[in-house]
N, C-alpha and C positions, 0 to 999 in steps of 0.2 A: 504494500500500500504506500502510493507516496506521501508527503507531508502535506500536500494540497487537498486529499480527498480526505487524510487524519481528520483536518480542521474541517473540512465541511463538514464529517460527519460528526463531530465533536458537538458542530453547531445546531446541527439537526435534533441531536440527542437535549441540547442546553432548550429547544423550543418544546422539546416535550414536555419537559421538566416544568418548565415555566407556565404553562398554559393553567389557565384558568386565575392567573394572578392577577392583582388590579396594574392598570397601565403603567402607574409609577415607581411600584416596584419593580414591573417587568424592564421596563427603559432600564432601571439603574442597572439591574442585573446585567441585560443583556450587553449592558456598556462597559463593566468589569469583565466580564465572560470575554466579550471580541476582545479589550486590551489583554489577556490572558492569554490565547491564542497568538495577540500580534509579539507579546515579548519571547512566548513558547516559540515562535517559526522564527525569530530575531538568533536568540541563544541556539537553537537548533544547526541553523547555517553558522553564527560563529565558531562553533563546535567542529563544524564541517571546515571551516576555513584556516582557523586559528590551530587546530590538534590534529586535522588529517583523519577525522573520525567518519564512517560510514552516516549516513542518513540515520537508520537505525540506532548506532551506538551514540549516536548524538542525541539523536529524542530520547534515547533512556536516560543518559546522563542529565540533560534538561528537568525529566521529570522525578526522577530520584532528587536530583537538588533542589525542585520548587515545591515537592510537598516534603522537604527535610528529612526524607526516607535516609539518605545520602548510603548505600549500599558499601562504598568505596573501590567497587570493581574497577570502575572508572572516574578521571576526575580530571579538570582543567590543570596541564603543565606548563605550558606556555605562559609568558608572563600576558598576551594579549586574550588570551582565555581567562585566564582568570580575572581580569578587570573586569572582562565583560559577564563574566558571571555574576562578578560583584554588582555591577551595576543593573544589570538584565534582574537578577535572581534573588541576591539579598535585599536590594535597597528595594526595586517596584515588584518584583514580582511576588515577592511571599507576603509584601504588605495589601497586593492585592487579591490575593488568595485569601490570606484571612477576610478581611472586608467581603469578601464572596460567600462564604462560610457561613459568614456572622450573620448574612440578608436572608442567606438560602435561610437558615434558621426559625430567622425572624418570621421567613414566608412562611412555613410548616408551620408555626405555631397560632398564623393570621386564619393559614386555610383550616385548621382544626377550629377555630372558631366561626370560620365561615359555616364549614360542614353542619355544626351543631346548631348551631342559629338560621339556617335554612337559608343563607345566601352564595350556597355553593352551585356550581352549575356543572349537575351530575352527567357523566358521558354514558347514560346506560344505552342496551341492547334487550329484547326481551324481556320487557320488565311491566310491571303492569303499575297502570298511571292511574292512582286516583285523584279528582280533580275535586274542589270544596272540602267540604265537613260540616257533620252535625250542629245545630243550636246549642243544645245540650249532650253534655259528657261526651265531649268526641274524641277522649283519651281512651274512654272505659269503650265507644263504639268500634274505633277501630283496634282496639286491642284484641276484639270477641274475631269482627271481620277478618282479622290476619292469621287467625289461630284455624278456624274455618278454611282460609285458603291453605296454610301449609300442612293441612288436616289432608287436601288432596291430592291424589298421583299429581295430575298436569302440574298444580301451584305449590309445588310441597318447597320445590327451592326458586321459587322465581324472586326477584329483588321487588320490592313494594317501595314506591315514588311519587309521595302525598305533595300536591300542588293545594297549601293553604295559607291562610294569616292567620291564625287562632294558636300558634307556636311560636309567638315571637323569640322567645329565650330558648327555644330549644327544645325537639320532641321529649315526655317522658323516657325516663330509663327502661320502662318495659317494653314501650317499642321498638328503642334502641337496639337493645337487648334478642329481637325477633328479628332485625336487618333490616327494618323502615326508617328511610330518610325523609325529609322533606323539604321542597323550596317553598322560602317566606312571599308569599306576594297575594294579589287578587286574583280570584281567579278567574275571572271574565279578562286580565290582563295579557294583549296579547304577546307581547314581550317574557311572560311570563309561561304561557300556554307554548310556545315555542321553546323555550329552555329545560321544559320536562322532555323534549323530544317522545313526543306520541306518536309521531311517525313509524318511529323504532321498535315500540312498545304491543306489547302481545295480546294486550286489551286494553281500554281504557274506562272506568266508573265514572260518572258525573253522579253526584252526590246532591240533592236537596237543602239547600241551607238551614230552611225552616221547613219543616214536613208539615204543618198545619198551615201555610200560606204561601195562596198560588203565585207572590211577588215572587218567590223562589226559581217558578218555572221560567219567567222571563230571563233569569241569569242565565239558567241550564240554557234554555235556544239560544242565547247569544254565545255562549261558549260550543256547541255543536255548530252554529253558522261561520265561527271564527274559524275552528278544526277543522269543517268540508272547506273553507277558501284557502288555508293553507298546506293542505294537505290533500282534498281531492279522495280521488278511491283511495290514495296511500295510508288512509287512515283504517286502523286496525277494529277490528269488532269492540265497538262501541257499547256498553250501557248506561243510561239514561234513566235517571230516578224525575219520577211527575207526579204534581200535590194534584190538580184538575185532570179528568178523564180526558178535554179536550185538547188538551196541549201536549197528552202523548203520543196521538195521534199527528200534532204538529210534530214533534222532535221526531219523530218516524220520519214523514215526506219531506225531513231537510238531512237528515243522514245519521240519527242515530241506528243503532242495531236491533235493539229491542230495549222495551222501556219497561218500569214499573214502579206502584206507588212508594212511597217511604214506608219501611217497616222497620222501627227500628230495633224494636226487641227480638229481629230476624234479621241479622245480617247475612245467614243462610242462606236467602232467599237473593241475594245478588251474589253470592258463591256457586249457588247453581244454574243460575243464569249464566254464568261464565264457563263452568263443568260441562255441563247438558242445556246447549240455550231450548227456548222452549219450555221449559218445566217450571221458570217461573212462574209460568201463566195456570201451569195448574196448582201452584202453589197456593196464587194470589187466590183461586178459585174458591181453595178450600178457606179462608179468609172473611169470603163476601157469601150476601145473601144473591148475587147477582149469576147472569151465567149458565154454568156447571156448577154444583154447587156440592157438599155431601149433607145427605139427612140419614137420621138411625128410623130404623122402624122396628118395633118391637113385636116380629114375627118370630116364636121360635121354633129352633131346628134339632133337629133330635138324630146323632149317628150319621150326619153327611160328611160328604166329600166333597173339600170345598172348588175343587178344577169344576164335581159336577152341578155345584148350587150357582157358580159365578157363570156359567154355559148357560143354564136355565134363564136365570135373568137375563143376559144378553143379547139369551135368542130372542127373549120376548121383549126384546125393547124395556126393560125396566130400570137400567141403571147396570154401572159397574160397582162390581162386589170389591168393598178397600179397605172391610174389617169386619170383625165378629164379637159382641159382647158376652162374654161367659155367666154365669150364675152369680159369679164374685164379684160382676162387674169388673173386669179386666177385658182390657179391649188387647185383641189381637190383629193387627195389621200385618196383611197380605202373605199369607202362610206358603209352605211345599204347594204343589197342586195336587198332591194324594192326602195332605194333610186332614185327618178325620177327625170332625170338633163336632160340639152339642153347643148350642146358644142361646138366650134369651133375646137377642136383639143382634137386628143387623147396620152394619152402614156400607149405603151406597153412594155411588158418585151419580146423580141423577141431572138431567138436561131442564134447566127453566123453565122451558118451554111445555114439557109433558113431564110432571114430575108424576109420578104413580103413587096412586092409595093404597094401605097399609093392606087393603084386602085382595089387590092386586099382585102383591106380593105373594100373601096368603095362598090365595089360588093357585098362581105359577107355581110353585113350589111345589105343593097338595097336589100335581099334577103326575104321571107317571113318567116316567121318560120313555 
C-alpha cells in the first residue's frame, strides 16, 4: 500500500468515526486529524530522505515515535533526522495527538448523552419504528408492548426505535434494559420522521396520542401523509392506531397498512397485527358489540366431540364454535378436534347480521348427524 492510499484510507476510517457528531466538533477534529496525516507523510518522506529508510520502515518508525510506543528497532541517526523528528514529532505532532484524544473523548462522552437523551440519530436497518406514545403511563405501555414483541419468533430480536417527546431526560432503565432507544422530537416532525429512517424499518406503529380524542387522529394522517411523500411504496407495513371509525378508513386510502382502535390494556392486539396482520380485526371483534361478535349460549352438551359440534354449527350457519363452558365454569378455548368435553354453555363467534337463538342452537345440535 503506498503512503497516499494509507492516508486516504486513514481519512475514510476518521469520517466514520466522526459521523453523527455536531459540526463543531467534527470541523475541529477533522482539522487535527488532516494536520496529523500532513506531519505523518512530512516525517515519513524525511525518514525516506534523511536515513535511506524504505517507505514502510519509515511509517513504522513515524508511528512508533508519534504515539511514544518508541519500539527502538529503529530510530533517527542522522543529525537531519533527528531535528526533524524533533520538530515533526515531539514539539507538533504528539501535542497534537493528544488534543485528538482528549476531543475524541470528549465526543464519546457528548454522544452517550446524546444517545440517552434521544438526540442521537440512530443508523438502524430492520428495526421497527414506533412513532408517538400514550397520554398516560407510556413507560408502563411500552414496556408491556416490547415484552409482547420479543415474546415473538419474527420480533424476538429486532431493535425497537420510539420516535417521541415525552422522554426528555432519557428512556426509563427498563426499557433501556430490553434495547429500546428513542429520538426526542414531535412526531408529526418531518425532520424528525426522517431521522428514524422508516424506510429501512421492518414495520412501523403510529400510536394514538390520546385514545379518547379524535384530535389524535388528525396527527396520525398527517404523519402517514408525510411517510407516503417521503417514502412512496418504500415504506414498510404500516400500522395505524384510530380514536373515530371514520378516519381509519381515511388512514387506509392515504397509505396506512391496517388500522385499529387504541386499546391500551392490549398492547397485544398491535403485536399481532404485526405477527399475523388480519387478526386484529378479529380481535377488535371480540371487543365490540359491532360486526362478528362472540355470545355464550347456555345450551348444554353432554359427551361430544368438539371437531363434531363446531361442523354442526357451521354447516348450519350458526356461528363459529371458540369455546366451551364446563360445570365449574371454566371456559375452555379452542381444544384438539377429537377433544371430548360435556358443557353447560357454549361461545360462539356469531355474524351481526343473523345472530341465532339459543333454540336454534338447541335444535342443530338435538339433530342427528
Amino acid at each position: 500500500m503506498t503512503p497516499l492510499r494509507f492516508l486516504v484510507r486513514r481519512r475514510s476510517a476518521f469520517n466514520q468515526i466522526t459521523r453523527g457528531l455536531d459540526l463543531n466538533l467534527r470541523s475541529r477534529l477533522r482539522q487535527v486529524f488532516f494536520w496529523l496525516l500532513v506531519l505523518t507523510a512530512l516525517h515519513t518522506a524525511a525518514m525516506m530522505l534523511f536515513e535511506g529508510l524504505g517507505w514502510g520502515d519509515a511509517l513504522w518508525l513515524t508511528l512508533t515515535t508519534l504515539t511514544t510506543v518508541g519500539y527502538g528497532d529503529l530510530s533517527a541517526a542522522t543529525p537531519a533526522g533527528r531535528v526533524a523528528t524533533v520538530l515533526l514529532l515531539y514539539v507538533a505532532g504528539i501535542t497534537l495527538l493528544a488534543q485528538l484524544a482528549s476531543d475524541y473523548i470528549d465526543h464519546r462522552l457528548k454522544r452517550k448523552e446524546y444517545m440517552l437523551k434521544g438526540r442521537w440519530r440512530w443508523q438502524m436497518k430492520d428495526h421497527l419504528v414506533i412513532i408517538n406514545s400514550p397520554k398516560h403511563s407510556p413507560a408502563l405501555y411500552f414496556e408491556r408492548l416490547v415484552e409482547q414483541l420479543h415474546a415473538t419468533e419474527q420480533f424476538a430480536d429486532i431493535p425497537v426505535l420510539i420516535l417521541t417527546d415525552v422522554f426528555p431526560d432519557g428512556l426509563p432503565a427498563s426499557l433501556r434494559e430490553q434495547g429500546v432507544v428513542h429520538y426526542h422530537a414531535e412526531s408529526s416532525d418531518r425532520d424528525a420522521l426522517e431521522a428514524v429512517n422508516p424506510d429501512q424499518a421492518k414495520a412501523v406503529i403510529i400510536l394514538a396520542r390520546d385514545e379518547y380524542s379524535r384530535i389524535s387522529d388528525s396527527v396520525t394522517l398527517d404523519v402517514i401523509l408525510q411517510l407516503k411523500a417521503l417514502y412512496g411504496d418504500t415504506l414498510p407495513y404500516t400500522v395505524a392506531e384510530c380514536v373515530h371509525e371514520d378516519n381509519r378508513r381515511r388512514a387506509l386510502s392515504v397509505g396506512a397498512s391496517t388500522t385499529l382502535r387504541p386499546v391500551r390494556a392490549y398492547p397485544e392486539m398491535l403485536v399481532r397485527s404485526l405477527v399475523a396482520p388480519g387478526t386484529e380485526k378479529i380481535l377488535e371483534n371480540l371487543f365490540t358489540h359491532h360486526d362478528d361478535h362472540a355470545m355464550r349460549y347456555a345450551v348444554p352438551v353432554e359427551n361430544a366431540v368438539w371437531a363434531d359440534v363446531a361442523c354442526r354449527l357451521m354447516n348450519a350457519g350458526l356461528g363459529t364454535l371458540m369455546a366451551y363452558v364446563g360445570d365449574d365454569e371454566t371456559v375452555v378455548c379452542h381444544p384438539a378436534h377429537d377433544h371430548q368435553f360435556s358443557a353447560d354453555s357454549l361461545i360462539l363467534m356469531v355474524r351481526e347480521e343473523a345472530i341465532p337463538s339459543e333454540q336454534a342452537i338447541r335444535d342443530c345440535l338435538a339433530k342427528r348427524s
